[in-house]
N, C-alpha and C positions, 0 to 999 in steps of 0.2 A: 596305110594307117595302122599304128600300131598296140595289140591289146592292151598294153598300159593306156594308149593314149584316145583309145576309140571311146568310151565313157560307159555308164553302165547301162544309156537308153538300148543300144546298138546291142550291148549284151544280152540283155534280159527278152529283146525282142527275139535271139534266135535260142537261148534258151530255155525260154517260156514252154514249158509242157513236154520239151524232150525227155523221154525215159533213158536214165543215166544210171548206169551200173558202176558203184564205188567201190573198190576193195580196200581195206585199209581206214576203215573213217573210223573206228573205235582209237586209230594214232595217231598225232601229233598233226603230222600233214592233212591224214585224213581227215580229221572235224574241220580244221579251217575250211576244205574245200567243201563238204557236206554243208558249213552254213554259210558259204557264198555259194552254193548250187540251187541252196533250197531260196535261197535270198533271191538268185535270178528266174527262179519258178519252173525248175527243173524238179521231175518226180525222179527221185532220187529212192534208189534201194542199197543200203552197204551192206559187205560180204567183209567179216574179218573175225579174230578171235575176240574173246572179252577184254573188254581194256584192261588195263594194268593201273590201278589207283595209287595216288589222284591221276586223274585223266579229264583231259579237255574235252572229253565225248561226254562224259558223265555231271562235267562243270556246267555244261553249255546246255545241257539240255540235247543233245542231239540226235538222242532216242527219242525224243518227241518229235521230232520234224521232219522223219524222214524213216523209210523200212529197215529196219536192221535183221539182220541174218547173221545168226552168229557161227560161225564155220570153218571148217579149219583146210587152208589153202592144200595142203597134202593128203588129203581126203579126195579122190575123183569125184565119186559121184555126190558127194556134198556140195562140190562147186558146181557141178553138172545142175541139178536139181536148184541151185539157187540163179544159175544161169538161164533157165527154160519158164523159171517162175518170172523174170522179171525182164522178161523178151529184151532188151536192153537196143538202143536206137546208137549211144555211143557210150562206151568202157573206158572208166581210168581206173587204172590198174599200178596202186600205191602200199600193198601190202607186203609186210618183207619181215625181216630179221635184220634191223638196221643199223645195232652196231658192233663196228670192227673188233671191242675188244671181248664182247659175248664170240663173238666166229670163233673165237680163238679155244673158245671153253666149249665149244659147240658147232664143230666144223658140218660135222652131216647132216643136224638141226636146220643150219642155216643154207648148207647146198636145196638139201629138199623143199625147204619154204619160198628160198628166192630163186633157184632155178628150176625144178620139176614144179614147186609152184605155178609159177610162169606157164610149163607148157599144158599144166592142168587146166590152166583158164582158158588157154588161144584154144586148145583141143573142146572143151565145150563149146566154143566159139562158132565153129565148125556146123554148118547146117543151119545157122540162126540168122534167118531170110531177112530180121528186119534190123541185123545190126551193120551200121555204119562204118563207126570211126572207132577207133584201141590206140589207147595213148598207153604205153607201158614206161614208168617210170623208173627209170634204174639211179645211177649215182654218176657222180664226179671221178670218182673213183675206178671206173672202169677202163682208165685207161693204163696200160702199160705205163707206171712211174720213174722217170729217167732222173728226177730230182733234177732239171733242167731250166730255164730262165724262163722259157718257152710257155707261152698258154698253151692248153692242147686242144686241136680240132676235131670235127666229128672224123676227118678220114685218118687220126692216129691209132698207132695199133693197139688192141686190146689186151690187158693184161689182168694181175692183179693178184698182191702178195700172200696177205691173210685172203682168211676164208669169205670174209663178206667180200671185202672185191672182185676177187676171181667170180663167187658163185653170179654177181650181176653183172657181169663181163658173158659170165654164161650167157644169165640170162637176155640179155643181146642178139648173142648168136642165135638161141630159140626165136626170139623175138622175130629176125631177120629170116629165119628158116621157115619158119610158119607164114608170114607174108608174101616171101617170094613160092611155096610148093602149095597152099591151098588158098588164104586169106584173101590175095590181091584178086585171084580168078570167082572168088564168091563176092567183090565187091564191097569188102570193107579196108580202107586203109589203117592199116597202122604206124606208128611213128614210134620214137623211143624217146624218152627225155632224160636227161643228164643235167640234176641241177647242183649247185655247189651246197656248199656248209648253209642250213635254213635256220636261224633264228626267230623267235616269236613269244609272246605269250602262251601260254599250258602247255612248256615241253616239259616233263619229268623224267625227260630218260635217261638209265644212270650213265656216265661214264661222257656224258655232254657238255660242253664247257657252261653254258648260261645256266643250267637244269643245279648244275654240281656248285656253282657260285651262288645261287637263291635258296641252295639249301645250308650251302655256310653261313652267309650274311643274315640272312633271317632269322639264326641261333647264335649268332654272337659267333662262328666260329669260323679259322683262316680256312680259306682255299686254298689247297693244296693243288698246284698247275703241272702236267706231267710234261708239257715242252711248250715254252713260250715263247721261243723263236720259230714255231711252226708255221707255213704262210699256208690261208687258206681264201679260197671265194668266199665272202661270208656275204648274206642278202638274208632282207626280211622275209619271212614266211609269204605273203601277198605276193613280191615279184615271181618267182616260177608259177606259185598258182593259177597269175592273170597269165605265163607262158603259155601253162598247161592249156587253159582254155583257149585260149588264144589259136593254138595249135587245133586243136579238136575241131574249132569251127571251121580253119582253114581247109583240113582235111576235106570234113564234108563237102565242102564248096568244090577242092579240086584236091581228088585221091593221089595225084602224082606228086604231090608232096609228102609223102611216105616217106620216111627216113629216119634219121638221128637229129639230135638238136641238142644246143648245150643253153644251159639255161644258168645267168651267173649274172655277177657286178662286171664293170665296164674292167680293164685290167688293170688301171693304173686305182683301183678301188679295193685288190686284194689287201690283205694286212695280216698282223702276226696275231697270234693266239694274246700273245704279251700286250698288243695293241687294243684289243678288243676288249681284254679285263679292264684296265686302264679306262677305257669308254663308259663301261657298262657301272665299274665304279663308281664316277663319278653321277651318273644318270642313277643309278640308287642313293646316294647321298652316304652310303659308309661301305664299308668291308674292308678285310685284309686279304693278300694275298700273297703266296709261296714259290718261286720256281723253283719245283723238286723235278727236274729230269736224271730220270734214272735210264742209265744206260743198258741195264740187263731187259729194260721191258720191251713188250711186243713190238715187230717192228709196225710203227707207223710212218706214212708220207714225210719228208721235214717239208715238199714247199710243192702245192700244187694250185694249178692258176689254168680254166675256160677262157678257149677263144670262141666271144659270144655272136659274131659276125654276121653267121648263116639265120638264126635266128631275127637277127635287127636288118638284114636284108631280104631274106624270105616272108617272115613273118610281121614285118614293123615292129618287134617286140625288140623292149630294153630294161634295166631295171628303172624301176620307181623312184625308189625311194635310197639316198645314199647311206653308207655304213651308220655315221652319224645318228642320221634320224630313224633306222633301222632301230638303233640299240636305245636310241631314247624310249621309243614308243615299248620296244621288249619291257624293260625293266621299270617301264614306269604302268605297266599291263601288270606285273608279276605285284609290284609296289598293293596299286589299288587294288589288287583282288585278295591280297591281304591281308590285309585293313578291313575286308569286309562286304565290297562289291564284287555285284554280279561280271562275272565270268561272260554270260553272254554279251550283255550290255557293253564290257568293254571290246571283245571281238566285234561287234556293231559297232563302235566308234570307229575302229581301227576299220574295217570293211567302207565304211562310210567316207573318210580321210583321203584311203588310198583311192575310191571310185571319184571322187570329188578333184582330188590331185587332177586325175587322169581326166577327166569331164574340161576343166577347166585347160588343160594343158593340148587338149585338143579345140576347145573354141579359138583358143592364140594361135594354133599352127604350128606348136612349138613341138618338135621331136620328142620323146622320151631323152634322159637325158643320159 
């Protein structure tokens, strides 16, 4: 049975009262998963810096509903001290320096946040009797880029050009290091997650394709696209998160599933950066837009694409929800909060949708699709 399609009775039952260590929920990924953790009745404590306004942590409320810690992952004993306060039963570990073209402006920034990061956390980790399960999220991006036809699997080699990739390509290998020399022998599993390009409601981060289009069209003013022939896994915020969990729970139940996992759209569901504007277009009702590739810029991926396999046969997990209705729901989320609505309210519709999808798509027997 697969976490998309198990429903949210089954969720909330193993859920319910687990103490859950968040790193990263003052960003993007992190609030959505802080109010579907705190929704399935997990005591929830996050560990991150201050958000960056506007921020979805700050829209949603999400200091009300959950412990927040504000702290800074390159700090030891900062993390140490919010690790021992919040005895933690199972870690996802979502905090980072997440994009590629900040690495570029801030290569040992983003080494130290998302690789010594890394090993600051699993190292608190270390002696804490009552922790379970460490989902550590890294990227898509981690793998050695061959610009290739090919999805790539968990056992392709690691690599990674700029500095955000390579440093969670690192952090992998910490990841992997820390599991196999202390972790596995003290009884907590860990896993790594690798999810593709995340779409949603309250991303603001600069240099992101939907973030940098809502803030043209909203002003009357063109998007300017730096490559629109670039092919990416593109999937709503919801699909990795119900992975994530997904995973977490497996863990607990059976530690030898410890490993890597790619969390993505089906393959024949990648698309172009050019394709997605196009989408999202439309699903806003206006905007212009530009292809300005400039060839002197940093280099980035032109075509990467998850084989999500291991995942939808280990785990029953697949995406949800199609590009399509991904980018409806994005832009018609960014739309209404707009205008004037609450921010959490429509995260609850959208939480609500996708738990109901999945409810419904498991009474029929029907796969994830």
């Amino acid at each position: 049975m697969s976490a998309s399609t198990s429903g949210a009775n089954r969720e909330a039952s193993f859920w319910r009262g687990k103490r859950v260590l968040l790193t990263g929920h003052t960003g993007f990924k992190g609030a959505w998963l802080a109010l579907w953790l705190e929704r399935l009745g997990a005591e929830v404590t996050g560990l991150a810096l201050s958000p960056i306004e506007p921020s979805l942590y700050a829209l949603a409320g999400v200091d009300a509903r959950i412990r927040s810690r504000i702290a800074d992952l390159r700090d030891v004993a900062a993390v140490e001290r919010v690790v021992t306060e919040s005895r933690p039963e199972v870690v996802f570990h979502l905090a980072a320096q997440a994009l590629v073209r900040a690495s570029y402006r801030e290569p040992l920034a983003t080494f130290a946040t998302n690789t010594m990061g890394t090993a600051h956390l699993l190292e608190a980790l270390r002696g804490q009797p009552e922790a379970r399960v460490v989902v550590v999220v890294t990227t898509d991006k981690v793998y050695r880029n061959r610009e290739w036809a090919y999805p790539y699997r968990e056992d392709d080699a690691l690599g990674g050009h700029d500095p955000y990739s390579a440093s969670k390509a690192a952090a992998e290998l910490v990841a992997a290091s820390y599991r196999s020399a202390f972790l596995h022998s003290q009884g907590i599993a860990l896993a790594t997650a690798r999810a593709g390009n995340v779409i949603g409601g309250g991303d603001w981060s600069q240099d992101r394709l939907i973030p940098d289009a809502i803030r043209a069209w909203s002003s009357g003013a063109v998007l300017h696209v730096r490559r629109a022939d670039a092919i990416r896994p593109w999937q709503h915020v919801l699909d990795p998160l119900a992975g994530y969990l997904r995973l977490a729970e497996a863990l607990w139940h059976d530690p030898v599933l410890a490993g890597a996992y790619n969390f993505g759209p089906r393959t024949d569901e990648v698309a172009t950066v050019g394709d997605v504007i196009r989408l999202a277009r439309a699903a806003y009702g206006s905007g212009e837009w530009r292809d300005e590739t400039d060839p002197a810029a940093p280099h980035e991926a032109g075509r990467l694409a998850l084989e999500v396999a291991h995942a939808r046969e280990v785990l029953g997990v697949a995406a949800r929800w199609p590009l399509a209705e991904a980018i409806f729901r994005t832009m018609r989320w960014y739309r209404r909060v707009g205008e004037g609505a609450s921010a959490a309210a429509q995260c609850a519709e959208d939480l609500e949708a996708f738990e109901r999808d999945a409810a419904d798509a498991a009474a029929s027997g029907r796969d994830a699709p």
